[in-house]
C-alpha positions as a printed NumPy array, in Angstrom:
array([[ -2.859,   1.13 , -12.824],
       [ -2.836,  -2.806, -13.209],
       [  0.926,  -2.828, -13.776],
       [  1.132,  -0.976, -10.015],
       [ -1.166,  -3.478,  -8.613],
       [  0.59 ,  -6.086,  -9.72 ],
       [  3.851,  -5.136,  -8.291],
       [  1.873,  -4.601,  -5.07 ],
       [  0.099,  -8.347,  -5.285],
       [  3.842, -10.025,  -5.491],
       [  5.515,  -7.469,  -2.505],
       [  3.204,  -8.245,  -0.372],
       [  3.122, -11.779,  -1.493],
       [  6.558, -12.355,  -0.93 ],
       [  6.886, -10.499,   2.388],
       [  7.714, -13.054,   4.548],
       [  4.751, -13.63 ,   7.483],
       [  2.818, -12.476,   4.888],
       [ -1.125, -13.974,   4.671],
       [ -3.953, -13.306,   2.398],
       [ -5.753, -12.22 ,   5.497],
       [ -3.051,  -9.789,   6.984],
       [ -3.937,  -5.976,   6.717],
       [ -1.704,  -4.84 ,   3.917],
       [ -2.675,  -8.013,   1.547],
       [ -6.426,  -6.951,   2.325],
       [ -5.166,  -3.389,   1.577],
       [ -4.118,  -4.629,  -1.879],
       [ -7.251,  -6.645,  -2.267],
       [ -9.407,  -3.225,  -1.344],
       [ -7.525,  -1.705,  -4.101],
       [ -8.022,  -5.023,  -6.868],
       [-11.79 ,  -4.436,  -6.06 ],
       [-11.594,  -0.475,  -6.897],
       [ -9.71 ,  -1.455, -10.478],
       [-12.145,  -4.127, -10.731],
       [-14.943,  -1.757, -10.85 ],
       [-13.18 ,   0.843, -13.131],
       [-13.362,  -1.412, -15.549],
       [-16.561,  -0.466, -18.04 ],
       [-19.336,  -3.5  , -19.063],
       [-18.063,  -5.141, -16.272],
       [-20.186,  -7.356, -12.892],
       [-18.006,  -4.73 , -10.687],
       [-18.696,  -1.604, -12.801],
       [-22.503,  -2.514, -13.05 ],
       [-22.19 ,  -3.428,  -9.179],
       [-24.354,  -6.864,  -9.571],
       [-23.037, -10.339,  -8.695],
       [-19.677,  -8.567,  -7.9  ],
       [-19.07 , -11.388,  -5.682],
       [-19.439, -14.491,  -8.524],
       [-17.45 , -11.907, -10.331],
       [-14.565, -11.678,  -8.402],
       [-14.787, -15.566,  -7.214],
       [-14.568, -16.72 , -10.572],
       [-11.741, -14.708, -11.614],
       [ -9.512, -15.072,  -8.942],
       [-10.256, -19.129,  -9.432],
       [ -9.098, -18.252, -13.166],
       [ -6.048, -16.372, -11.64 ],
       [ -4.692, -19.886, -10.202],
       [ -5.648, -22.223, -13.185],
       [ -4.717, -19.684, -16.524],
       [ -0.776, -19.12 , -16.579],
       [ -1.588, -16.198, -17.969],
       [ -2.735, -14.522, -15.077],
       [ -0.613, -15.983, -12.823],
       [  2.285, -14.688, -14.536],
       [  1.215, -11.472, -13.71 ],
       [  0.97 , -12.614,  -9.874],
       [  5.155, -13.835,  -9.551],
       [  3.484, -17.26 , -10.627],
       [  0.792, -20.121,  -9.539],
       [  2.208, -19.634,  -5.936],
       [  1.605, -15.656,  -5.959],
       [ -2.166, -16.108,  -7.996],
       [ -3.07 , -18.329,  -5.178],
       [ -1.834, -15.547,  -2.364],
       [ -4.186, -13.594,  -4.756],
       [ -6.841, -15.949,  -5.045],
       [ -6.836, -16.431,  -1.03 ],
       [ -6.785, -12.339,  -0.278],
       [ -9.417, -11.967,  -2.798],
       [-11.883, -14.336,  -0.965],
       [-10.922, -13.346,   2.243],
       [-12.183,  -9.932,   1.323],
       [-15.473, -10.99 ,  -0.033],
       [-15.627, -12.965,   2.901],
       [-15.37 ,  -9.792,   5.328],
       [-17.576,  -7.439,   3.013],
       [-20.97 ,  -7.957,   3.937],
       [-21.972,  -5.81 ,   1.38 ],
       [-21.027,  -7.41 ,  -1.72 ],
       [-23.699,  -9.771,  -2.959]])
């Protein structure tokens, strides 16, 4: 499942027009947050400070290379980074 959202993350960041607030990279950030909270012992999976959660690892995203491997680079974990926020920023329900 991460290898498939991966290769979504760097499509969508390399579409050109593309934005981290556009409707398919919020698509892709809908479905980060659903893996996010798969994952057992986790802030997502025990659904408190999913917010911090997801803040801080997108942050780590853009300053670990390797996690931004995974994103097509610094440039794509920043496209992630920036979707990622912009979704927490929209969802009034995560705390």
């Amino acid at each position: 499942r991460v290898e498939l959202l991966n290769r979504e993350w760097i499509t969508v960041a390399n579409t050109p027009g593309s934005a981290p607030e556009s409707a398919e990279a919020q698509r892709v950030a809908s479905m980060h947050i659903e893996w996010l909270r798969s994952v057992p012992g986790t802030p997502a999976a025990e659904g408190t400070g999913v917010g911090e959660y997801v803040r801080s690892l997108a942050e780590m995203y853009v300053a670990d290379p390797r996690f931004s491997v995974n994103y097509g680079g610094v440039e794509g974990a920043r496209f992630v980074r920036d979707a990622l926020l912009a979704w927490l920023e929209r969802d009034t329900e995560v705390e």
